[in-house]
C-alpha positions as CSV (number, residue, x, y, z in Angstrom):
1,X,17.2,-4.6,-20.7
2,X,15.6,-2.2,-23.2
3,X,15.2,1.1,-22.1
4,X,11.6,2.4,-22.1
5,X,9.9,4.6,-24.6
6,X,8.6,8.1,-24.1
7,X,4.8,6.8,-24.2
8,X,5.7,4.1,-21.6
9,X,7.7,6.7,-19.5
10,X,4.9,8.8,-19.7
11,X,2.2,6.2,-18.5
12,X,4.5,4.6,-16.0
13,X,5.1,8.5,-14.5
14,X,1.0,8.9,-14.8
15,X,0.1,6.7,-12.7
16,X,2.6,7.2,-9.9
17,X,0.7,11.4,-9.7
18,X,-2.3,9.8,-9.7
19,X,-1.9,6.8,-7.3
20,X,-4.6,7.9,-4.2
21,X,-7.1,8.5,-7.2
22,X,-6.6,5.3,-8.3
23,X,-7.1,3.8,-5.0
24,X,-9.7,6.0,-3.7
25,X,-11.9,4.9,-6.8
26,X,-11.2,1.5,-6.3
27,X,-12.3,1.7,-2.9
28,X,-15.5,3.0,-3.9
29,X,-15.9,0.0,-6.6
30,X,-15.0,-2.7,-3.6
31,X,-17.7,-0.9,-1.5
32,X,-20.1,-1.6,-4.3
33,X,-19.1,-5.2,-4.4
34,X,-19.5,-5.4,-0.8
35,X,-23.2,-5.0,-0.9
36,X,-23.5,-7.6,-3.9
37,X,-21.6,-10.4,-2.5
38,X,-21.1,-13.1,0.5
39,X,-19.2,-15.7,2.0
40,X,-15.8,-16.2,0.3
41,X,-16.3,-13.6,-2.2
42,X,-17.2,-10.8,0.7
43,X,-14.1,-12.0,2.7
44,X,-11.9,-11.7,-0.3
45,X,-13.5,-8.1,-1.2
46,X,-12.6,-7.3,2.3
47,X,-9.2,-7.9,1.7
48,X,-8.7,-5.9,-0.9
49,X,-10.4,-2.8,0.8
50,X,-7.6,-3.1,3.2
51,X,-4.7,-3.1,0.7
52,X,-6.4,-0.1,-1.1
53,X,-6.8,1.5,2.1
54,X,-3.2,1.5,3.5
55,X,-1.9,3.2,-0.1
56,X,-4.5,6.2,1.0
57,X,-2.8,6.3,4.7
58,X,-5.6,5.0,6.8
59,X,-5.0,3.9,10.1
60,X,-5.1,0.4,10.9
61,X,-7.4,1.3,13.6
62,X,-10.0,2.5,11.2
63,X,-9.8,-0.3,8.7
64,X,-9.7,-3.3,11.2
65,X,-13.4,-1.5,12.8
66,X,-14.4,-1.5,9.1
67,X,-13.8,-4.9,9.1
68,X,-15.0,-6.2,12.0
69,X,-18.6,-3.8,11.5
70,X,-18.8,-5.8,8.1
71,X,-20.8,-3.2,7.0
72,X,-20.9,-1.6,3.4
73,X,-22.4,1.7,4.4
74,X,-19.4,2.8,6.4
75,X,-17.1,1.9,3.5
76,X,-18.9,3.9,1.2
77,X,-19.0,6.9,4.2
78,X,-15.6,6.8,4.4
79,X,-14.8,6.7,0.1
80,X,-17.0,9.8,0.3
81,X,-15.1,11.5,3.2
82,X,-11.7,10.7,1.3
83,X,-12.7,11.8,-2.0
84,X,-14.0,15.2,-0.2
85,X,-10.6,15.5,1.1
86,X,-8.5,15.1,-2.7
């Protein structure tokens, strides 16, 4: 296997620092999809909250009420708490 260069180092090393920002601001794009869509698509946006959610340490406790509220607003409350908190 090649070894990587410095750029691709420096990207790969980048992105591990700035992991919960990552996550936090995809959380905050999944709440905005949230509102727009339903059915399948809602189900599937709820799934990926949940990943997003466990890389920034929230309790399962937390995420499964999101879940079972179905409800946007508290998604958004709690991306605004957490990015209060960085």
């Amino acid at each position: 296997m090649t070894e990587r260069s410095k750029f691709q180092q420096n990207v790969i090393k980048n992105y591990y620092e700035n992991r919960d920002q990552i996550a936090l601001q995809r959380v905050q794009e999944i709440a905005t999809e949230l509102y727009l869509s339903t059915g399948k698509k809602r189900q599937q946006q709820w799934k990926y909250l949940r990943q997003h959610l466990l890389k920034l340490n929230v309790k399962e406790e937390t995420i499964d009420h999101l879940v079972e509220k179905d409800d946007p607003e508290l998604v958004a409350k709690l991306a605004q708490r957490l990015s209060q908190e960085q």
